[in-house]
py3Dmol code that shows the C-alpha trace and the ligand (Angstrom):
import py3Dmol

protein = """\
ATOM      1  CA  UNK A   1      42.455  22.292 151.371  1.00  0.00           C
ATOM      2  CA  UNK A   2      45.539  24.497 151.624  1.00  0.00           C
ATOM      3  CA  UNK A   3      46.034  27.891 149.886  1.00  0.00           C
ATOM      4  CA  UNK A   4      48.457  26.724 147.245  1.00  0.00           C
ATOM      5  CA  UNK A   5      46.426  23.688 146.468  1.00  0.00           C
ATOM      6  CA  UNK A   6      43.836  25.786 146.156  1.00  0.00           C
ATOM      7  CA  UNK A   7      45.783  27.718 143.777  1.00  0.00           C
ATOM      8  CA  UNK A   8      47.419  24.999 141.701  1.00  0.00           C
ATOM      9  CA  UNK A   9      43.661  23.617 141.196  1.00  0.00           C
ATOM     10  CA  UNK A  10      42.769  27.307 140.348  1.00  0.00           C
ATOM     11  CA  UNK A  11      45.540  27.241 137.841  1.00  0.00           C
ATOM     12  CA  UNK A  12      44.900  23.579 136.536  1.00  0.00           C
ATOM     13  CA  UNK A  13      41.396  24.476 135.732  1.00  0.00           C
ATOM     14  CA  UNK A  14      42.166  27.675 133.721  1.00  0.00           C
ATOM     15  CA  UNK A  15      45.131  26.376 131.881  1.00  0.00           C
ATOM     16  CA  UNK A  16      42.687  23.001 130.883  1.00  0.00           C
ATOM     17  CA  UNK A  17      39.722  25.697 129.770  1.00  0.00           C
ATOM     18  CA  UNK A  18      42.253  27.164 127.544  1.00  0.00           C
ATOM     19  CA  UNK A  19      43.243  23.862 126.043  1.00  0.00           C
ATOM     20  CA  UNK A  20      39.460  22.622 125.482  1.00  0.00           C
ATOM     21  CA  UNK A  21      38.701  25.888 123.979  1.00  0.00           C
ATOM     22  CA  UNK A  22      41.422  25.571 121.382  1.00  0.00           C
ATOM     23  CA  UNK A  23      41.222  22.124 120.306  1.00  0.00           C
ATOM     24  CA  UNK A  24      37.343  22.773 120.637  1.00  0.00           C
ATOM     25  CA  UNK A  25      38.147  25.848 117.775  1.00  0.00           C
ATOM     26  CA  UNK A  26      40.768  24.224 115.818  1.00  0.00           C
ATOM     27  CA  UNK A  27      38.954  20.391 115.399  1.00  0.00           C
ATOM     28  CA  UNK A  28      35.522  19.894 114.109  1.00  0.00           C
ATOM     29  CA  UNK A  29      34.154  16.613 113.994  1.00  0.00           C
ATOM     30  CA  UNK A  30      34.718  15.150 110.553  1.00  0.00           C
ATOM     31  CA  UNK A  31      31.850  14.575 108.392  1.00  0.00           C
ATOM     32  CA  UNK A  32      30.439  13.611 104.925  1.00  0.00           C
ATOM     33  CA  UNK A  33      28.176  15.198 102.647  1.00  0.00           C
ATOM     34  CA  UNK A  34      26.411  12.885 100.311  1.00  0.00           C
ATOM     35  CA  UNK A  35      24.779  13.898  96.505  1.00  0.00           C
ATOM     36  CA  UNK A  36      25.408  17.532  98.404  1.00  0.00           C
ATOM     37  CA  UNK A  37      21.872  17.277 100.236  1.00  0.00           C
ATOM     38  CA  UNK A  38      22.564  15.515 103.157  1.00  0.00           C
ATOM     39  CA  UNK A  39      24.804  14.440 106.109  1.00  0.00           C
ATOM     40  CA  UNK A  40      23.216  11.315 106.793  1.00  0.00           C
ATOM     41  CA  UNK A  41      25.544  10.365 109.748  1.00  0.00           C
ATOM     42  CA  UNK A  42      25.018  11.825 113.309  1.00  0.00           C
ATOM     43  CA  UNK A  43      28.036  14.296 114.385  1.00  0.00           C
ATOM     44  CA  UNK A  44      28.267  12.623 117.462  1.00  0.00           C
ATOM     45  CA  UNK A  45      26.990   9.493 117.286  1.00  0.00           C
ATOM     46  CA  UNK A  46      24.244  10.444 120.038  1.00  0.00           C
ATOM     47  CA  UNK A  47      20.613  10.659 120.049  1.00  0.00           C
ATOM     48  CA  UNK A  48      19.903  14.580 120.165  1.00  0.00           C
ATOM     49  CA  UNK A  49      17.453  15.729 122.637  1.00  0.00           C
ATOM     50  CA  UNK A  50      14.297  17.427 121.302  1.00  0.00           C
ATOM     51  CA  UNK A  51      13.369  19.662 124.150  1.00  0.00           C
ATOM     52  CA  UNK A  52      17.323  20.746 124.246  1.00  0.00           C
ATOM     53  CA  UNK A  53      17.107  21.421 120.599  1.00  0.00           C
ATOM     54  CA  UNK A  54      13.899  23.733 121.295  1.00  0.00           C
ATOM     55  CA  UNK A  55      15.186  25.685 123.686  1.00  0.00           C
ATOM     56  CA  UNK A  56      18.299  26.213 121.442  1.00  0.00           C
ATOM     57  CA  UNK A  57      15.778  26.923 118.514  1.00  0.00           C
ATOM     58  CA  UNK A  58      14.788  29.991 120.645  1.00  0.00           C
ATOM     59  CA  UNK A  59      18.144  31.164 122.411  1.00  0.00           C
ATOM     60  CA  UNK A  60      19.176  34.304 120.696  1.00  0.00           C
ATOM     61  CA  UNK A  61      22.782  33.367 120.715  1.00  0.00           C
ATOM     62  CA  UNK A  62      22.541  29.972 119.663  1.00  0.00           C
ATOM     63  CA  UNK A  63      20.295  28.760 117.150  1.00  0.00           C
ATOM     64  CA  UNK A  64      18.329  31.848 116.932  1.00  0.00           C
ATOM     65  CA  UNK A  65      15.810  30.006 114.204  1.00  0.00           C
ATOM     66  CA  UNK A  66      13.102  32.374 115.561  1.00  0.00           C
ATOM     67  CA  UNK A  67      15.058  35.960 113.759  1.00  0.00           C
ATOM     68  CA  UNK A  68      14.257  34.226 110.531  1.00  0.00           C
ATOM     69  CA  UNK A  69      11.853  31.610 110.746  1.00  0.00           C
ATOM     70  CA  UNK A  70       8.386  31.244 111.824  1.00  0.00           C
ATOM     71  CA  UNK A  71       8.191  28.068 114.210  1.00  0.00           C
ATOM     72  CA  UNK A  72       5.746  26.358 116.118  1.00  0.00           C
ATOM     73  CA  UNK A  73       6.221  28.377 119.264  1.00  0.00           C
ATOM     74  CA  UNK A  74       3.750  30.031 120.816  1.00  0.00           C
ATOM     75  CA  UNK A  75       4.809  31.788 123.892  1.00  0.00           C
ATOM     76  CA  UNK A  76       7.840  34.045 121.736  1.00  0.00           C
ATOM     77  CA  UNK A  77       6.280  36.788 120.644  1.00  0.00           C
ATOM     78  CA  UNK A  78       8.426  37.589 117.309  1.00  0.00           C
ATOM     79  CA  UNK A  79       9.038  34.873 114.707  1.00  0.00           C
ATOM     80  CA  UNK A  80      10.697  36.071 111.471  1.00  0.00           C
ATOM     81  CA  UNK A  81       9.831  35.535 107.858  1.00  0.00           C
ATOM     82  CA  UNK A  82      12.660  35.923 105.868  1.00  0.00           C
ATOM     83  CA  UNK A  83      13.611  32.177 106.034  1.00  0.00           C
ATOM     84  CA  UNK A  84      10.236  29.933 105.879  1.00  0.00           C
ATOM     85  CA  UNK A  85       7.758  28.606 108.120  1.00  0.00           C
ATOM     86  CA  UNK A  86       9.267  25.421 109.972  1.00  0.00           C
ATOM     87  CA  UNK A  87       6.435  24.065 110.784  1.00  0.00           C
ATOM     88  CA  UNK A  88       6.215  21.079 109.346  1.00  0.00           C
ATOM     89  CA  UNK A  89       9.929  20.590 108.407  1.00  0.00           C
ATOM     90  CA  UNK A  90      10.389  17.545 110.114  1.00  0.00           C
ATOM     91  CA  UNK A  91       7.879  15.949 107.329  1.00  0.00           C
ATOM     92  CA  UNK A  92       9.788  17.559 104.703  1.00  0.00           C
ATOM     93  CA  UNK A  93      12.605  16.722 105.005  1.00  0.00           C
ATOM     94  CA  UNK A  94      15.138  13.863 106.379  1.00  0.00           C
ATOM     95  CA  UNK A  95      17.414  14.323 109.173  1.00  0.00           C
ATOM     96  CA  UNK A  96      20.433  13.942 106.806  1.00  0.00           C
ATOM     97  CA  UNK A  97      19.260  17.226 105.015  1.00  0.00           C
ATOM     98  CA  UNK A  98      18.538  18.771 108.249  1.00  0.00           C
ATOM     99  CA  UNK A  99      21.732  18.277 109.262  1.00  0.00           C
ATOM    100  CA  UNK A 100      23.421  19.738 106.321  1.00  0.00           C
ATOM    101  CA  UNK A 101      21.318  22.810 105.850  1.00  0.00           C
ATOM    102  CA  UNK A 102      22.571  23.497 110.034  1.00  0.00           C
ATOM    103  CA  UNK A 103      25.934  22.664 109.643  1.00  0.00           C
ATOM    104  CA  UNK A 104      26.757  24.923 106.281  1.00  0.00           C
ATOM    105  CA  UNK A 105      23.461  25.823 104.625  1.00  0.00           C
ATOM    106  CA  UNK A 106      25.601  27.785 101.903  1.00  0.00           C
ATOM    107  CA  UNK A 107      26.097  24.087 100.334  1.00  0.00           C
ATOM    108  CA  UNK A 108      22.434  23.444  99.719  1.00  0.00           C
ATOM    109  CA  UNK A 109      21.991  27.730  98.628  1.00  0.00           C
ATOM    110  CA  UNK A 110      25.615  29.573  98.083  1.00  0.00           C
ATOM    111  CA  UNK A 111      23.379  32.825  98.296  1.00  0.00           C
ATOM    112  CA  UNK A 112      21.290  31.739 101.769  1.00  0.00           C
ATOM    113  CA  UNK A 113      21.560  34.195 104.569  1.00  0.00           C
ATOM    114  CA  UNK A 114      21.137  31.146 107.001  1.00  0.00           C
ATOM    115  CA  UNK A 115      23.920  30.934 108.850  1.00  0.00           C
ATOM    116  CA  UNK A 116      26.422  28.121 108.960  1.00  0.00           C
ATOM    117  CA  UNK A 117      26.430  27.008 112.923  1.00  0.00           C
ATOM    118  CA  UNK A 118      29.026  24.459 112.019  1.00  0.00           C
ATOM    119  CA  UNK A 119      31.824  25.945 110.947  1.00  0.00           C
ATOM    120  CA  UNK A 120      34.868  27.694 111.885  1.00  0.00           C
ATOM    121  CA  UNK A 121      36.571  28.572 108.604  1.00  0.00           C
ATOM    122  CA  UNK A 122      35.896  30.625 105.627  1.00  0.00           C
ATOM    123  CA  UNK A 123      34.235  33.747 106.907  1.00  0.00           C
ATOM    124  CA  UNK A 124      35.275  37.327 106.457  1.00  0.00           C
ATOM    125  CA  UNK A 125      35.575  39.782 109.000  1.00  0.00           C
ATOM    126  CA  UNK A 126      35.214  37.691 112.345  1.00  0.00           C
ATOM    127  CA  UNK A 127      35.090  39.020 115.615  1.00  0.00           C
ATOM    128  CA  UNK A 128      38.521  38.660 117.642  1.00  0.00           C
ATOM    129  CA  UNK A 129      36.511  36.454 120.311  1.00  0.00           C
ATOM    130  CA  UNK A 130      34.266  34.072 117.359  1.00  0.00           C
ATOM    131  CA  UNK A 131      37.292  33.052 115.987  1.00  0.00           C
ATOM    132  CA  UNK A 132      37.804  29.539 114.646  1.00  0.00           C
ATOM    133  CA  UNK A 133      34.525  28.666 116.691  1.00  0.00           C
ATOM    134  CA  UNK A 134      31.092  27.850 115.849  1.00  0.00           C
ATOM    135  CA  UNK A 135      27.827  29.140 116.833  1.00  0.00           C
ATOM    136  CA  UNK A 136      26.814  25.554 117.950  1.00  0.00           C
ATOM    137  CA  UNK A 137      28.975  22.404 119.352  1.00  0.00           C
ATOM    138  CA  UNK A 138      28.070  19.227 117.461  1.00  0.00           C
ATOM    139  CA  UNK A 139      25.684  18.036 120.081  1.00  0.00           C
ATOM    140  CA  UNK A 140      24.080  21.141 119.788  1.00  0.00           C
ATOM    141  CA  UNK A 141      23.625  20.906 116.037  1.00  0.00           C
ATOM    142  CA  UNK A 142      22.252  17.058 117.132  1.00  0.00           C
ATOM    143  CA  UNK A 143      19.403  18.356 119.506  1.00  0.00           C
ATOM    144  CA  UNK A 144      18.105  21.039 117.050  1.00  0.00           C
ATOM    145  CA  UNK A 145      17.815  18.240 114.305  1.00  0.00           C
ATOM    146  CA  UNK A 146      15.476  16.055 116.491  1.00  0.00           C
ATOM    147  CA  UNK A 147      13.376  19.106 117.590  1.00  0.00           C
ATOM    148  CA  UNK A 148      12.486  20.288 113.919  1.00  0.00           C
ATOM    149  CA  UNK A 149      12.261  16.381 113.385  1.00  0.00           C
ATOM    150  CA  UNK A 150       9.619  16.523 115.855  1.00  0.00           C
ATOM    151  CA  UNK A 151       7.877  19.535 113.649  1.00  0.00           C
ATOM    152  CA  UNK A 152       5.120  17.696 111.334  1.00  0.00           C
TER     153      UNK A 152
END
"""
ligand_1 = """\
43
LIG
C 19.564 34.810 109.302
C 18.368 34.064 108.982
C 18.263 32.603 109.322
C 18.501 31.987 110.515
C 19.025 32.589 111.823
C 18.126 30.601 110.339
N 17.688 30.400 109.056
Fe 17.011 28.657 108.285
N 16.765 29.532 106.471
C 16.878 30.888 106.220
C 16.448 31.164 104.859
C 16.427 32.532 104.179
C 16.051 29.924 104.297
C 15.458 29.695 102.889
C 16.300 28.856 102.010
C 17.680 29.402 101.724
O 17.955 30.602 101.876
O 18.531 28.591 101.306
C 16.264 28.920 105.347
C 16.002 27.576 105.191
C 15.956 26.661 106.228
C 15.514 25.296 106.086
C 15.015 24.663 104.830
C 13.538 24.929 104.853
C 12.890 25.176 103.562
O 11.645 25.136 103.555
O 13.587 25.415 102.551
C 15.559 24.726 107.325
C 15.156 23.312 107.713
C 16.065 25.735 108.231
N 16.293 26.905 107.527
C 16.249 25.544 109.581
C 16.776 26.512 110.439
C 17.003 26.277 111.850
C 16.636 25.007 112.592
C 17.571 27.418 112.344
C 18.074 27.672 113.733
C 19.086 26.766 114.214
C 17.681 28.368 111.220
N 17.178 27.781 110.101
C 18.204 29.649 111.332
C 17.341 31.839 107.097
C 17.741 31.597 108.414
"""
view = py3Dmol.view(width=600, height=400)
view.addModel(protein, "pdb")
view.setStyle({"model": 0}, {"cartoon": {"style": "trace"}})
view.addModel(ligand_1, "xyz")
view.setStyle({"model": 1}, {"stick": {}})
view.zoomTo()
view.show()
């Protein structure tokens, strides 16, 4: 490959990045909330993957469940208590209100510190660089469900 094709691909990819990353921040995927519980619909029509969803459970910039939640996982040291114990949530409750409490947990509790990982809108004070984006992509809102689903 040449220099200046190797340059226009250098360019194609950065100018594409920029496009995904604003139509990623300006478009959710629709959704519906039903009797204000529950999403009962996947976001993306996929199966999520469970041991994805874990490892998001844990990351400190995604999910993050651990800073407020105790969970069933062993090998991380500090598990929060100021949300509840998760163990067990996949018993408790349906996939629908899983979905719901991760995507805007302020509809189920308008005073929960839990924060909405699906939304883009309505918040005070955002960072230059968090602006109009979410904490977690659709998918990743998917994979999370079917790991606590997994909790019984
Ligand atoms: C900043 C703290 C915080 C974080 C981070 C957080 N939560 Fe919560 N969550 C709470 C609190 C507090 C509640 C209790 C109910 C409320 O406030 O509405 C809660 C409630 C819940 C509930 C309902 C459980 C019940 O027994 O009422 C589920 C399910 C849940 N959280 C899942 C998660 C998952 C999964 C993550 C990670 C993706 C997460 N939460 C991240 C604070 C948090």
């Amino acid at each position: 490959m040449g220099i200046r094709t190797l340059a226009a691909v250098a360019v194609g990819v950065a100018l594409s990045l920029a496009v995904n990353g604003d139509a990623a921040a300006a478009k959710l995927v629709k959704y519906k909330i039903v009797d204000e519980t529950s999403i009962p619909k996947s976001l993306t029509g996929k199966p999520g993957d469970a041991k994805k969803g874990r490892a998001l459970a844990i990351n400190r910039k995604k999910g993050n469940c651990l800073a407020c939640h105790a969970m069933p996982i062993p090998e991380q040291p500090f598990h929060g208590n100021i949300g509840t114990d998760l163990s067990g949530a996949g018993g408790r409750y349906s996939e629908g209100e899983l979905r719901l409490r991760l995507v805007d947990s302020k509809v189920v509790n308008p005073d929960t510190i839990m924060p909405a990982f699906y939304k883009n809108t309505g918040f005070h004070r955002v960072l230059k660089k968090f602006k109009g984006k979410t904490i977690l992509s659709a998918q990743e809102v998917e994979d999370i469900i079917a790991y606590v689903k997994t909790l019984k």
